[in-house]
N, C-alpha and C positions, 0 to 999 in steps of 0.2 A: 375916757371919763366924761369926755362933755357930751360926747353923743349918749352918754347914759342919762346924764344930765337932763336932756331932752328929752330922750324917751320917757320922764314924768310925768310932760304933760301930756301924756296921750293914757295915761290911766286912772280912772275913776275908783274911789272907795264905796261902796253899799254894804247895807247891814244884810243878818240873816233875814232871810225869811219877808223878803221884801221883793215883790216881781219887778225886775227889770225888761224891757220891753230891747229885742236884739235884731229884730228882724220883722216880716211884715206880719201882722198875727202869732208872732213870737216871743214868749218872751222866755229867760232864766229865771230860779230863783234859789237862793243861797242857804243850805243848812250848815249846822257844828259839823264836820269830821272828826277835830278831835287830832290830827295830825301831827299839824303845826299849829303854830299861832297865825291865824286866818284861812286854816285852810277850810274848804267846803267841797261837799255835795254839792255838785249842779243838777237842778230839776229843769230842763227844756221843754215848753208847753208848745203845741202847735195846733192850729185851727185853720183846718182846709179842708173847705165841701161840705163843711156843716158836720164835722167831726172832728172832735180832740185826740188829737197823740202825745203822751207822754213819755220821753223820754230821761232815767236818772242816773246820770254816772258819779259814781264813787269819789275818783280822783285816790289821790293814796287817805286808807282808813286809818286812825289809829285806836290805839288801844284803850280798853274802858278799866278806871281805876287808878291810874298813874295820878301824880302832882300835877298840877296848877292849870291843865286844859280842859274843859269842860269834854263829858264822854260824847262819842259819834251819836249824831240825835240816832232814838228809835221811835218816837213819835212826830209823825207828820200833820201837817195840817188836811184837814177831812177833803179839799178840792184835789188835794196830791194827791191823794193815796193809791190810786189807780195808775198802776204802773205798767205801760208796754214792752220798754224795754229797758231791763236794766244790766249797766255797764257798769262791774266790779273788778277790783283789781285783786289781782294774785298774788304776789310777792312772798306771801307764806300759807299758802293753798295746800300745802299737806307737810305742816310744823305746827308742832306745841312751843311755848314761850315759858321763861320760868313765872309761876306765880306774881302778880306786880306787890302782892304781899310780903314777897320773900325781898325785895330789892333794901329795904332799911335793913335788917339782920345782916343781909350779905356786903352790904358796903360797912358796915359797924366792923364785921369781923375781919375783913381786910385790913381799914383802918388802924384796930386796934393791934393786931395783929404785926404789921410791919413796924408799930410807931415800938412795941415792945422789941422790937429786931433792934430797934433807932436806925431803920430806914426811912426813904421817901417812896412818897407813892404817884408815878406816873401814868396819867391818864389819857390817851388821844382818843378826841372826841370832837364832834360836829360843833362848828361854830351855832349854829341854829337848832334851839330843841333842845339836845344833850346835854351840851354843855348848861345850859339855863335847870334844868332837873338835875343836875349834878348839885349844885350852886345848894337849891333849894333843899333836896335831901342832907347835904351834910353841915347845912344853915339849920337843918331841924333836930341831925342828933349831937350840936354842936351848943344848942340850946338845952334840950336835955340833958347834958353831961353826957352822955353816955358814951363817949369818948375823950382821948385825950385833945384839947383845941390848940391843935398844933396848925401856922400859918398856912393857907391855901394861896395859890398863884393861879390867875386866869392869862396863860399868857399866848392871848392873841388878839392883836387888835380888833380884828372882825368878829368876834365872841363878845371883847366888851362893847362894842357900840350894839352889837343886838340883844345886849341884855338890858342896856338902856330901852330900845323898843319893847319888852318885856314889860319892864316896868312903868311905861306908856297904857297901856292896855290891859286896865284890871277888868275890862267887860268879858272877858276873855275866861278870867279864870273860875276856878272849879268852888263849889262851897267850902271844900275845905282847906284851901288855901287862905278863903274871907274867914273862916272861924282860926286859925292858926297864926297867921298874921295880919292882915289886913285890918279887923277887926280891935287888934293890938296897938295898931297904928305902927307895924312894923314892914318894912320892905321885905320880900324872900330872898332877893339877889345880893341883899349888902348887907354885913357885920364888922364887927369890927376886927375876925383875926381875915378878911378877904383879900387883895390885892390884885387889883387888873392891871398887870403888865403893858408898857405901852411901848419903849424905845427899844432899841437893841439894845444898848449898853443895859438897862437893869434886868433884859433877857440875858445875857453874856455871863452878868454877877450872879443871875440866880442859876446857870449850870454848875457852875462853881461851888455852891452852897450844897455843903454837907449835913449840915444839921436836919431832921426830919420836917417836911414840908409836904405840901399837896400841890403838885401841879399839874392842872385840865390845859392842856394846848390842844391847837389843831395842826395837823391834816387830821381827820379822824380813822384814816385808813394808815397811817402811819408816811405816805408819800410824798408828801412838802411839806416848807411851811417849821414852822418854832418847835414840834413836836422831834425830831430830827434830833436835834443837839441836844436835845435833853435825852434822848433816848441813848446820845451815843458816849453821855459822861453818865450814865448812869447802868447802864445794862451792864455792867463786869461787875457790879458789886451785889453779892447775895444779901444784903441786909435791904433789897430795895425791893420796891413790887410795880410791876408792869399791868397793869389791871384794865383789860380791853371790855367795851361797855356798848360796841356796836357790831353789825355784819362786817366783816371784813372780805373783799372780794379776790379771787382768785387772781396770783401772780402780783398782790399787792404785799410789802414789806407789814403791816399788819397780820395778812395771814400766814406768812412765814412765822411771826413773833408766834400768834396762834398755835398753830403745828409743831414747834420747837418746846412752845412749854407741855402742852400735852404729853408729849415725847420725854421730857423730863419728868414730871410727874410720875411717870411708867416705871422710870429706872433713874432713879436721883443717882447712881452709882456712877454712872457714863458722862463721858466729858462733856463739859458743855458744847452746844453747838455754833456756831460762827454766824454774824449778822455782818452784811454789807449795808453799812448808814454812811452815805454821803462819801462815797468812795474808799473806806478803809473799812477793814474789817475787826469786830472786836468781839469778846466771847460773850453769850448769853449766860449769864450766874445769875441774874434778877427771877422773882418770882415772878410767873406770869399767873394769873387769873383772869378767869371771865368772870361775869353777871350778866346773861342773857334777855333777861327782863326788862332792860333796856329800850329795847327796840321801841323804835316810833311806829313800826305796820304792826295792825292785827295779824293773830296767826289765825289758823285756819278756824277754828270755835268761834271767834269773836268776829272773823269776818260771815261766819253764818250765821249767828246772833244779827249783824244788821238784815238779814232775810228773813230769820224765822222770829225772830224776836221782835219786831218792830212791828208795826200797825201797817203796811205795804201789802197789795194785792198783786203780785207781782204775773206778769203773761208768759215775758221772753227772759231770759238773762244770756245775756253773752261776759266771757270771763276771758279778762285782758290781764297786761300790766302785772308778768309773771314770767320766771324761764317755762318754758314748755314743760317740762316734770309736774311742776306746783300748779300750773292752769290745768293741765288737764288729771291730776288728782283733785282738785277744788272739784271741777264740772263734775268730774264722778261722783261726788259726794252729795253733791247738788241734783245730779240725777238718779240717786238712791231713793231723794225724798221728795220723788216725785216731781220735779220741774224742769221745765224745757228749756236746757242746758246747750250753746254754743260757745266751742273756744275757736273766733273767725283767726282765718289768715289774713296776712298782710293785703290791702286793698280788698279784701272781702266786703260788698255789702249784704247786709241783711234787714231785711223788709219790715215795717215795723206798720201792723194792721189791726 
């Protein structure tokens, strides 16, 4: 902790779209990604021998449309535009995402859906991002009636202090966040049926509680962490819903939950199947659902949308920050529509003229 402590003052804050000088005749400068809250585009400017190189890497994109992040710029300033070589990331280089239109209908219907069961609805999800667009959507149809306003629980301590930072930082958010609330003089992250769990013991009382509630815990892959105990007093009981809102990765207790309800789905007839949480084993009778539209990366459309869509003259592109499948489906895509497409290997350089 203290050596974290420390490591603070060694990093400086700057706005978008402002050059920072990094090196000799170098400098960076910061666009919206759209990710996270502060992520960005790097623009790296270089001037040597009486010639400009530009180089602009991605960093991870997100998605255009979602709640309260301003979308991935696609207008650059007119000195940018001319791009040598640009560095994208892959992560969903040959995926479609569900509509970001569809995500208020498909958590409505979960919602109302379980609370008609008089279940709860368990959520694992990322401290950072997720969990704060969870908050917001069901802050909005929780405003609208259009559900039952049955109590939520945010319980993780690292979820609430980053939604405190959330709420820090309204330069951040999207227009329609300022016209829905902001503008109301309302927060997105706080109401009054909300609750950010803090101690263990009123973690311990809320497994216990059977009455229908909402609880966003993390690990958001289902692996550590306050998500765990809730999953393992509540998965035997069918009146409850398991409702997974991110990628979950291979050989993680998420993608098991995943693949077990799928499997259910198929054949509600067959017995449930067995979950290992925390050393014991208990049966899966919970509803599982997804919502895919979740995701914080672009899928494949949207991450071509910042290439064809934006004001960018683009030379080289090299395509990173992907399993191998999804990079090298992206570059194919990329090299259908005519551009000079690299997905480098590890220590690869490539020459940038």
């Amino acid at each position: 902790m203290e050596e974290a402590r420390q490591s603070l003052g060694f990093i400086d804050g700057y706005p978008y779209k402002y050059p920072v000088t990094i090196g000799k005749d170098t400098t960076v400068k910061f666009y919206v990604a759209g990710h996270i809250l502060g992520s960005a585009f790097s623009l790296v400017t270089i001037r040597k021998d009486g010639k400009t190189y530009r180089v602009l890497y991605t960093g991870d994109v997100g998605r255009f449309g979602k709640p309260i992040l301003q979308n991935p710029t696609l207008i650059f300033d007119e000195e940018d535009r001319d791009i040598d070589l640009f560095i994208t990331e892959s992560t969903y280089g040959d995926r479609e995402h569900d509509p970001v239109a569809d995500l208020g209908p498909s958590l409505k219907r979960v919602l109302i859906e379980t609370f008609d069961r008089g279940g709860s609805v368990i959520i694992p999800a990322f401290a950072f991002g997720r969990t704060q667009e969870l908050i917001y959507m069901i802050h909005e149809l929780y405003d609208k009636q259009e559900v039952p306003r049955m109590p939520v629980f945010v319980d993780s301590p690292l979820a609430s202090n980053l939604t405190r930072v959330f709420g820090e930082h309204l330069e951040s958010y999207d227009m329609d966040t300022h016209e829905a609330f902001l503008k109301k003089g309302i927060n997105p992250f706080y109401f009054n049926k909300i609750r950010f769990v803090q101690t263990v013991e009123e973690s311990m009382r809320l497994n216990q509680d059977e009455s229908s509630h909402v609880v966003i815990s993390a690990s958001g892959m289902c692996e550590a962490g306050r998500i765990l105990h809730h999953l393992r007093y509540k998965v035997h009981n069918p009146k409850n819903t398991i409702l997974l809102v991110g990628y979950m990765a291979e050989n993680t207790l998420g993608r098991r939950i995943e693949e077990f309800g799928e499997a259910q789905a198929q054949n509600e007839n067959q017995d449930p199947p067995e979950l290992k949480i925390l050393g014991k084993t208990y049966p899966l009778r919970a509803r599982v659902e997804k919502i895919g539209g979740f995701s914080a990366h672009a899928d494949k459309h949207e991450l071509e949308q910042i290439i064809t869509g934006s004001n960018l003259r683009i030379k080289k592109i090299a395509v990173v920050h992907g399993e191998a499948s999804q990079s090298a489906a992206f570059a194919r895509t990329l090299q259908n529509k005519g551009y000079n497409v690299v997905v480098p290997r590890s220590g690869e350089k490539i020459p940038v003229e």
